[in-house]
C-alpha positions as CSV (number, residue, x, y, z in Angstrom):
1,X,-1.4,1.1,9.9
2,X,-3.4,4.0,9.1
3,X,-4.1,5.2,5.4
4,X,-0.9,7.0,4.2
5,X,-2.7,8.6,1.2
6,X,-5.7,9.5,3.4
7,X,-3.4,10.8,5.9
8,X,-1.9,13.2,3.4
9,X,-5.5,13.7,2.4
10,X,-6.9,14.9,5.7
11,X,-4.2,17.1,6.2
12,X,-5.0,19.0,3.1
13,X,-8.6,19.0,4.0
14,X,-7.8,20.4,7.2
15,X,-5.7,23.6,5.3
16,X,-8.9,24.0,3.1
17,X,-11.5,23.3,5.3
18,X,-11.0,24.3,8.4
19,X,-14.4,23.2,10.8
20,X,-15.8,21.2,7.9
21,X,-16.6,18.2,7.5
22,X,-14.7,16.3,4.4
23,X,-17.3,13.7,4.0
24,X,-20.3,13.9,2.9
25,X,-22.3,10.3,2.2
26,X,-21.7,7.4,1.1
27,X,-21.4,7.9,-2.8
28,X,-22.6,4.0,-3.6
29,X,-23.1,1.0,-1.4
30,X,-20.9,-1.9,-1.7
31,X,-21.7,-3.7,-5.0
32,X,-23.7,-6.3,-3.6
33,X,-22.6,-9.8,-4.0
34,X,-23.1,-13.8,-3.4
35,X,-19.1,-14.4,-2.8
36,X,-18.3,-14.7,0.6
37,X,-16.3,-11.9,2.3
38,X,-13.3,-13.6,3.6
39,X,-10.8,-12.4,1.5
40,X,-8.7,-9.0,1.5
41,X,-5.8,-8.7,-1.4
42,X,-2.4,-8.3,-0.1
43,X,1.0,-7.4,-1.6
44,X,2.0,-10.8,-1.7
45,X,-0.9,-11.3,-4.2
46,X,0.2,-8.0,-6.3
47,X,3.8,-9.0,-5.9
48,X,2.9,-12.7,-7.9
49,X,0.9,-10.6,-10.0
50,X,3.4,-8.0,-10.7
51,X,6.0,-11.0,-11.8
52,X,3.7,-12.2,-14.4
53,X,3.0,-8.4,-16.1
54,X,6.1,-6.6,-15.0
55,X,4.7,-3.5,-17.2
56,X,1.7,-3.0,-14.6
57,X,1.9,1.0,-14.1
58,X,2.3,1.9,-10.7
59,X,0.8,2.8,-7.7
60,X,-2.6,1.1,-8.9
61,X,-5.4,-0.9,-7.2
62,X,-5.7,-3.4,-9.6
63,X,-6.5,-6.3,-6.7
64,X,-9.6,-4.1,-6.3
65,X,-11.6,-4.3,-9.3
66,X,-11.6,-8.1,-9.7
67,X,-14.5,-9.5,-10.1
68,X,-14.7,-12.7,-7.7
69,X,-16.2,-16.0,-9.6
70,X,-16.8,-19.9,-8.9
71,X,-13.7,-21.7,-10.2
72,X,-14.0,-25.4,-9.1
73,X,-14.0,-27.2,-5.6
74,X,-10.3,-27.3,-5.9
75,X,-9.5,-23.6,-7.0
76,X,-11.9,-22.2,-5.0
77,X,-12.7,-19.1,-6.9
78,X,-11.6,-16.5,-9.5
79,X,-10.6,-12.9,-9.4
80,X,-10.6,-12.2,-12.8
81,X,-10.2,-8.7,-14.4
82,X,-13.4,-8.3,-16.5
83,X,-14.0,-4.9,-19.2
84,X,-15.5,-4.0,-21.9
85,X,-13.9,-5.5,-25.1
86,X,-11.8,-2.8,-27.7
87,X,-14.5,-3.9,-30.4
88,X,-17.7,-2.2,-28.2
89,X,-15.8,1.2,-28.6
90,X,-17.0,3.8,-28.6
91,X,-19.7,2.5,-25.5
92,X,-23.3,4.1,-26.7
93,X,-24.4,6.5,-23.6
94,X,-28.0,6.9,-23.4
95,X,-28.7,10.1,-20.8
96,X,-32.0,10.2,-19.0
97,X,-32.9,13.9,-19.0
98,X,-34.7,14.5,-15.5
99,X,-37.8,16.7,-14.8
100,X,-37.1,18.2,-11.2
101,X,-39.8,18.5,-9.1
102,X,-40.9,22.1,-8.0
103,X,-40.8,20.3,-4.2
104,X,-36.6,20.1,-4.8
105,X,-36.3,23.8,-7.0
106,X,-35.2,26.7,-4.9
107,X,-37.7,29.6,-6.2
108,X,-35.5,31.8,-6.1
109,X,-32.3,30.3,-8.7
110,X,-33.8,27.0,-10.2
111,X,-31.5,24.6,-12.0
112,X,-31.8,23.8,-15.7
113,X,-31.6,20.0,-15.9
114,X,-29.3,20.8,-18.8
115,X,-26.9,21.6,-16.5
116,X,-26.4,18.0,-14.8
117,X,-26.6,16.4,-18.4
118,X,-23.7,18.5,-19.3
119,X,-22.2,17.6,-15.6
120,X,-22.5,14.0,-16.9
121,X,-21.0,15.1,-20.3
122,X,-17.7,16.3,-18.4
123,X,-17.9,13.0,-16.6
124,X,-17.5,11.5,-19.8
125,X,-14.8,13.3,-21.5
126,X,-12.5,13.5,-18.1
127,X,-12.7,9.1,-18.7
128,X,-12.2,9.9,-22.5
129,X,-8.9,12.3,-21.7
130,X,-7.5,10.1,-19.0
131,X,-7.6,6.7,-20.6
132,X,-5.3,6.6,-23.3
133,X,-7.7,6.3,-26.5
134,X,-9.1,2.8,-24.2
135,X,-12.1,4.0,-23.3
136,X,-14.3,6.3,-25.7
137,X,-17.9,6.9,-25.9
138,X,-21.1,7.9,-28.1
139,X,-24.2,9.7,-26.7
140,X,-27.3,8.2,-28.6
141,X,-30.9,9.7,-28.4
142,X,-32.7,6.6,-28.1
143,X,-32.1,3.9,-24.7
144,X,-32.9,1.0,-27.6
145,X,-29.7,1.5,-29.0
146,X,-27.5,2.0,-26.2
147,X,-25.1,-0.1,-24.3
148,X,-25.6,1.8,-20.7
149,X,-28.4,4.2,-20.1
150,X,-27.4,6.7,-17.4
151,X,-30.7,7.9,-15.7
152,X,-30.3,11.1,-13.3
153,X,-33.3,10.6,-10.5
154,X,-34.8,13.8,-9.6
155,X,-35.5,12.4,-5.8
156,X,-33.6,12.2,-2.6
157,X,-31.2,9.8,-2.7
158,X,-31.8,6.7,0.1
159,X,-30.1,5.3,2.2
160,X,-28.2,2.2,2.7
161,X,-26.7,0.5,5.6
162,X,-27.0,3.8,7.1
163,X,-25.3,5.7,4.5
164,X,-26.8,7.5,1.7
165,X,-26.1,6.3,-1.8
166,X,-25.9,9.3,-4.3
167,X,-25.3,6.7,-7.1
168,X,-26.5,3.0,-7.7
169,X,-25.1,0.1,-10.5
170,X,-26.1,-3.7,-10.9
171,X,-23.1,-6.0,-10.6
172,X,-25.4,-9.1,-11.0
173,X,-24.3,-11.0,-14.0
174,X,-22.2,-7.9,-15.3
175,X,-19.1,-10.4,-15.6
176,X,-20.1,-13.5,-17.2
177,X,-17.4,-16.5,-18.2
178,X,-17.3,-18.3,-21.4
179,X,-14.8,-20.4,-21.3
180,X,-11.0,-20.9,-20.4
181,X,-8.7,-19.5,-22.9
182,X,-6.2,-22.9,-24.3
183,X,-3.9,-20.5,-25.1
184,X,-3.1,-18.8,-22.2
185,X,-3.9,-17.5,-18.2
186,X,-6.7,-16.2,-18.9
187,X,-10.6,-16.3,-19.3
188,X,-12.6,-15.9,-22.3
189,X,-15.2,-13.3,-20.7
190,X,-18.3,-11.3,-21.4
191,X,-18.7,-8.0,-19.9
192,X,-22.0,-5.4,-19.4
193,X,-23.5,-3.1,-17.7
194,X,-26.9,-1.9,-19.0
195,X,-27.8,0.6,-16.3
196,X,-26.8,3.4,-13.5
197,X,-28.5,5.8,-11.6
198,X,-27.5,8.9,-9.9
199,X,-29.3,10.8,-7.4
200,X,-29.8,14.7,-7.4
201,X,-31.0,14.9,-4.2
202,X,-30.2,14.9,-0.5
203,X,-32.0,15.8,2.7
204,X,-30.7,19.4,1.9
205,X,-32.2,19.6,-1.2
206,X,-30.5,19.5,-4.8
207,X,-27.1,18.6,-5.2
208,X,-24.8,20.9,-7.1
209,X,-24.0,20.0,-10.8
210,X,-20.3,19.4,-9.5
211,X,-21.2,17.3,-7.1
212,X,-23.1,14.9,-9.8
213,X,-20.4,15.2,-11.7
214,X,-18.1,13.3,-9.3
215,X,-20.9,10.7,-8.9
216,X,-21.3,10.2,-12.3
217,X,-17.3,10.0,-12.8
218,X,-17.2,7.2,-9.9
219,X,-20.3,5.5,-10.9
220,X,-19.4,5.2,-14.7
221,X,-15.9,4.1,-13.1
222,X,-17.7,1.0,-12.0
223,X,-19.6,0.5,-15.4
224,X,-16.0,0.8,-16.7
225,X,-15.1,-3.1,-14.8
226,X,-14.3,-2.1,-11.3
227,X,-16.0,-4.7,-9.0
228,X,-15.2,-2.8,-6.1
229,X,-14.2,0.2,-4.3
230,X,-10.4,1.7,-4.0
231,X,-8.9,1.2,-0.2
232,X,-7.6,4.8,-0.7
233,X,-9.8,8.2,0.6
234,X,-7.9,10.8,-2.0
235,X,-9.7,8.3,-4.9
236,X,-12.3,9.2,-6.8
237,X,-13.1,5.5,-7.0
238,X,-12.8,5.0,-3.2
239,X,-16.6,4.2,-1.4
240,X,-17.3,7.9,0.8
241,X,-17.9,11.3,-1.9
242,X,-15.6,14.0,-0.7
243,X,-16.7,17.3,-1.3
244,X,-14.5,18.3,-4.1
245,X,-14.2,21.8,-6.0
246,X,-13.1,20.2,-9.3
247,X,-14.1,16.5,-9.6
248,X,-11.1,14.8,-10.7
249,X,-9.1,11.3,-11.1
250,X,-6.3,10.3,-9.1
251,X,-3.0,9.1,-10.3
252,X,-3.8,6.0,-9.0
253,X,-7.4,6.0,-10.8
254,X,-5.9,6.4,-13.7
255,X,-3.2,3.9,-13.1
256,X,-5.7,1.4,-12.2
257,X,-7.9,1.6,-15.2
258,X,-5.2,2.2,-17.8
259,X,-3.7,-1.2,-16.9
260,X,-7.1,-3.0,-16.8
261,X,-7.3,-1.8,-20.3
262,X,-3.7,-2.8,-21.2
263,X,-4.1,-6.2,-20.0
264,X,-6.0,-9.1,-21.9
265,X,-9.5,-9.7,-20.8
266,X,-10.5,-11.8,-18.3
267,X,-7.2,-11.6,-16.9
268,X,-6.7,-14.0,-13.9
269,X,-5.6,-12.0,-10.9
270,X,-5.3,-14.8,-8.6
271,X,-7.7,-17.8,-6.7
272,X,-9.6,-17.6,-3.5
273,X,-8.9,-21.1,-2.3
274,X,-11.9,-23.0,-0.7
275,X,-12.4,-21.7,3.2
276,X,-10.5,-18.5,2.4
277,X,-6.9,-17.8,3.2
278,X,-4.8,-17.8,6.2
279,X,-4.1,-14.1,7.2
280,X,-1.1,-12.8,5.4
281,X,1.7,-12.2,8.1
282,X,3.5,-9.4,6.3
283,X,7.4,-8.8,5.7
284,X,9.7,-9.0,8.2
285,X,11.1,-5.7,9.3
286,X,14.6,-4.9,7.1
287,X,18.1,-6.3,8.3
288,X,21.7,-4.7,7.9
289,X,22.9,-1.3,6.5
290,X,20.1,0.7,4.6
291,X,20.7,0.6,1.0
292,X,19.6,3.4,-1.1
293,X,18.9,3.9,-5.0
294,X,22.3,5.4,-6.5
295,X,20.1,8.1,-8.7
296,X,18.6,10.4,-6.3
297,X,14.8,11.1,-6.7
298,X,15.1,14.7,-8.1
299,X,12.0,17.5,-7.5
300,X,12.9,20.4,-9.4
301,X,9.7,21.7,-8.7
302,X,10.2,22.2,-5.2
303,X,13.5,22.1,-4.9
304,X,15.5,19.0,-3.0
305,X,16.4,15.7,-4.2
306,X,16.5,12.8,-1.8
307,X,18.2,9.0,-2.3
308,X,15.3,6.3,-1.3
309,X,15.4,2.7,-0.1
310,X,15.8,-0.2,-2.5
311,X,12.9,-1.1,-3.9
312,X,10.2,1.1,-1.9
313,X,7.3,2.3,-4.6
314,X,7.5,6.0,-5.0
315,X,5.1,9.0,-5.8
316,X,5.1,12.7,-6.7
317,X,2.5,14.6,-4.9
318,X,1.6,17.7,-4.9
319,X,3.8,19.1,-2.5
320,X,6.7,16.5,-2.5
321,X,6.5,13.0,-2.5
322,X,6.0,9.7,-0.9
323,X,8.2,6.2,-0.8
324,X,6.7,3.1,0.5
325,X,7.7,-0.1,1.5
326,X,5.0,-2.4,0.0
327,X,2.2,-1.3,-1.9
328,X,-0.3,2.1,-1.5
329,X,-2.8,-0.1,0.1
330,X,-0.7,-2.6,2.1
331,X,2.8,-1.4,3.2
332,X,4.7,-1.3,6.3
333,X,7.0,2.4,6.8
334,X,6.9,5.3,4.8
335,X,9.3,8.1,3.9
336,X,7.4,11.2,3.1
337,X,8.6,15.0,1.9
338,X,6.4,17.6,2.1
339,X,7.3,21.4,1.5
340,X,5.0,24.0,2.8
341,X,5.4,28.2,2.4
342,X,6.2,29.1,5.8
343,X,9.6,31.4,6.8
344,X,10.4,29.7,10.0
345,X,9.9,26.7,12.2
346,X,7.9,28.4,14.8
347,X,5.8,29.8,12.1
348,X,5.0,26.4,11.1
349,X,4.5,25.0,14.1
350,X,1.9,27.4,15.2
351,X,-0.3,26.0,12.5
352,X,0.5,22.6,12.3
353,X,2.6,21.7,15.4
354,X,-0.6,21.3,17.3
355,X,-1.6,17.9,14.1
356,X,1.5,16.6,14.6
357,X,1.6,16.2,18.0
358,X,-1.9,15.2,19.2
359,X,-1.3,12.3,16.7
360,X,-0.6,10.4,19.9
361,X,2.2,10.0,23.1
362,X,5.1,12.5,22.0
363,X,8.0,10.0,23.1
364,X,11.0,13.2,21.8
365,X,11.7,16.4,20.5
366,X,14.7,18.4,19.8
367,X,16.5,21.3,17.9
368,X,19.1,20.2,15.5
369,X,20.1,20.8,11.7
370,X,19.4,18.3,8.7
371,X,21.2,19.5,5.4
372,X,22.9,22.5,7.2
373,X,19.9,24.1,8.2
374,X,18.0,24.3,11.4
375,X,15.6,21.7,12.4
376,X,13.0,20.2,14.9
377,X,12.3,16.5,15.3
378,X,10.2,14.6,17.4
379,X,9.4,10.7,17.6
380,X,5.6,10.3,18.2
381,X,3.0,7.0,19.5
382,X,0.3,7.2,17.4
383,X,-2.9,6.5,19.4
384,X,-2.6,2.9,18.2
385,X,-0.2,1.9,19.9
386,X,1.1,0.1,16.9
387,X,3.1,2.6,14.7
388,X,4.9,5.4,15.4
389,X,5.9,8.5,12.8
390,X,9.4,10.4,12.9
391,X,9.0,14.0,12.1
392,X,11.8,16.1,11.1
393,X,10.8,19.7,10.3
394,X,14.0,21.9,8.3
395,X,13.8,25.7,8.0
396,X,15.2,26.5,5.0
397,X,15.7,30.0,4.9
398,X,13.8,31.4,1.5
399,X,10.5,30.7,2.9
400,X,10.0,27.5,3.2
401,X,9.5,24.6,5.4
402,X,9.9,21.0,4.2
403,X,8.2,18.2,6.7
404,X,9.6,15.0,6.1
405,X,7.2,12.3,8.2
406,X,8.9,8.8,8.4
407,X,6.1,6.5,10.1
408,X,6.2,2.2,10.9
409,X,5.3,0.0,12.9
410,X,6.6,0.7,16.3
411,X,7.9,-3.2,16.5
412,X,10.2,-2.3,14.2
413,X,11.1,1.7,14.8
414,X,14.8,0.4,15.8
415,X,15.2,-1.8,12.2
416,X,13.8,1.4,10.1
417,X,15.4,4.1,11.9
418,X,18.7,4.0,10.3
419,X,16.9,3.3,6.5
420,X,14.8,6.9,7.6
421,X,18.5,8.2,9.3
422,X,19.9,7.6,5.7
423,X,17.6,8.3,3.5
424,X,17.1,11.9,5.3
425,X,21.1,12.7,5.5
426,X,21.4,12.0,1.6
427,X,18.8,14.9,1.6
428,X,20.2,18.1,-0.5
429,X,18.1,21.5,-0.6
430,X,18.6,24.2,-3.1
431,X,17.0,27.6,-4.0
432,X,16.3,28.4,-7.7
433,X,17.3,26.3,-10.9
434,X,19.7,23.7,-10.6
């Protein structure tokens, strides 16, 4: 199925940014690595996980950052969640001041390398704030007394694989393992990460101190213990640099690193078993009457409250919210709400009717009311041919339409409709404090 969160993503790119392109290079390659590539988490890994450490903070991408190590010739290998120990706090940060070239300085408003050191200091203190105390860090003057030295390379970044990489890190040997811990599920580890480098430069000449700051956030993200890259395109952690105009973390960034840190290191995520493992063949679409959560999920922010299957994982957003069945990265139907500033249906469709329906084959669409309100629905074919999204537009009447985009796989469209059928008539809509 197709990205939920980058879904909602490119939607919001397209409201911002009309004709421009979202993405603009590849921000690091893959960490390179000796492990074979046969091996893709799925829920039913996060799900044994999850039993184990039922406090996990969720939506996270925790399967992500392991760190993939020989076990034995039985085990196959470890993922093993691998950080920097409480006791190197605060991490030493040695900053390489750069001396930019007069080929890469416009002559008409040069840059002050100052100003991308103090794009790397914000880099720093956005970890510092989001992090919980975990995570702190020192600036030192000299690189002989420092645990990372961050170098800023005053050159055009190069490519890779076709991409260019803004930021590079060694992952050789960054993980190393001791021993097994007798007392418990766990590894006794070793973690570091001497160096990084981030590039100032593209074939348009120097990027803007903003734009190093997101690299510098995402590359010190993976000098924090992730191994690898988030699955999700609204992360600041996932592999392509969106042009952002505040470089920020995600929910699920911070999710994802404040449970590393929670959890003991050298936490064992799981085993690759020797030869991989067999494809995982997913859930089987739900059976019998929907069942919803007796507490309704409750935005007073925007104004509605909606009741939600058993057991999906939900999410605020910034303009509603999101319920999934499975996991952000691995799930199979979603509920979404969405509530937009428009005063009528038609108004809304002229902007956005046009993205909603060249999603694919438009299979219905109709006038009706949801909530005691007037409302247009239509049942679309994504361009798959594999899923299929349920979209049910309601007018509300103060200026505002809410979108609420119900998508599965189209296999089971007949076993989800009546959870999406219920979960939408427990919707309620209200103007003003409640």
């Amino acid at each position: 199925m197709k990205s939920l969160l980058g879904s909602v993503l490119l939607l919001a790119v397209m409201v911002l940014f009309p004709g421009c392109a979202a993405i603009r290079t590849a921000i690091d390659p893959e960490p390179p690595t000796t492990a074979p590539r046969d091996y893709w988490p799925s829920r039913r890994d996060y799900a044994a996980f999850h039993s184990a450490h039922p406090d996990l903070i969720e939506p996270n991408y925790l399967p992500f950052m392991a760190h993939r190590l020989p076990a034995d010739g039985l085990r196959g290998d470890y993922l093993v969640l691998c950080r920097w120990p409480a006791s190197a706090m605060p991490l030493k940060l040695y900053i390489d001041s750069p001396a930019i070239p007069e080929s890469l300085q416009d002559e008409f408003d040069p840059v002050d390398p100052a100003e991308f050191v103090a794009a790397v200091d914000a880099a720093i203190a956005k970890w510092e704030g989001e992090l919980e105390g975990f995570v702190t860090f020192e600036r030192v003057s000299d690189p002989e007394f420092a645990d990372i030295e961050l170098v800023l390379v005053a050159e055009q970044a190069p490519e890779d694989r076709d991409r260019r990489k803004l930021g590079e890190i060694s992952f050789s040997d960054a993980c190393q393992v001791e021993r097994p811990d007798p007392d418990s599920d766990r590894l006794i580890v070793r973690f570091q990460v001497e160096s990084l480098r981030v590039y100032l430069a593209d074939p348009f000449g120097l990027l803007s101190p903003g734009q190093v700051e997101s690299i510098a956030l995402h590359e010190i993200g993976h000098a924090l213990g992730m191994r690898s890259h988030s699955p999700i395109p609204a992360d600041l952690m996932y592999k392509i640099m969106r042009d952002r105009a505040v470089p920020r973390l995600s929910h699920q960034d911070v999710n994802s690193f404040v449970s590393l840190y929670r959890l003991e290191n050298g936490t064992i995520f799981g085993y690759v078993p020797p030869g991989g493992r067999d494809a995982d063949p997913g859930p089987l679409p739900p059976k019998g009457p929907p069942v919803l959560s007796l507490a309704p999920y409750v935005d007073s922010r925007l104004g509605f409250d909606v009741h939600l299957p058993v057991g999906w994982m939900r999410m605020e957003t910034a303009q509603g919210m999101v319920a999934i069945d499975g996991v952000t990265w691995d799930y199979t139907a979603s509920f979404q709400v969405i509530v937009h500033r428009y005063p009528t249906l038609e108004s809304y469709l002229s902007r956005f009717g046009a993205y909603h329906l060249s999603t694919g084959e438009v299979i219905t669409t109709d006038f009706t009311q949801v909530a005691g309100k007037r409302a247009f629905r239509a049942v679309v074919l994504n361009l798959d041919g594999r899923s299929a999204d349920q979209i049910t537009l309601i007018e509300v009447g103060d200026g505002r339409v809410i979108a609420v985009i119900a998508d599965c796989p189209l296999e089971s469209l007949n076993a989800y409709r009546v959870w999406f059928e219920a979960a939408l008539a427990s919707l309620e809509i209200w103007s003003g404090p409640r």
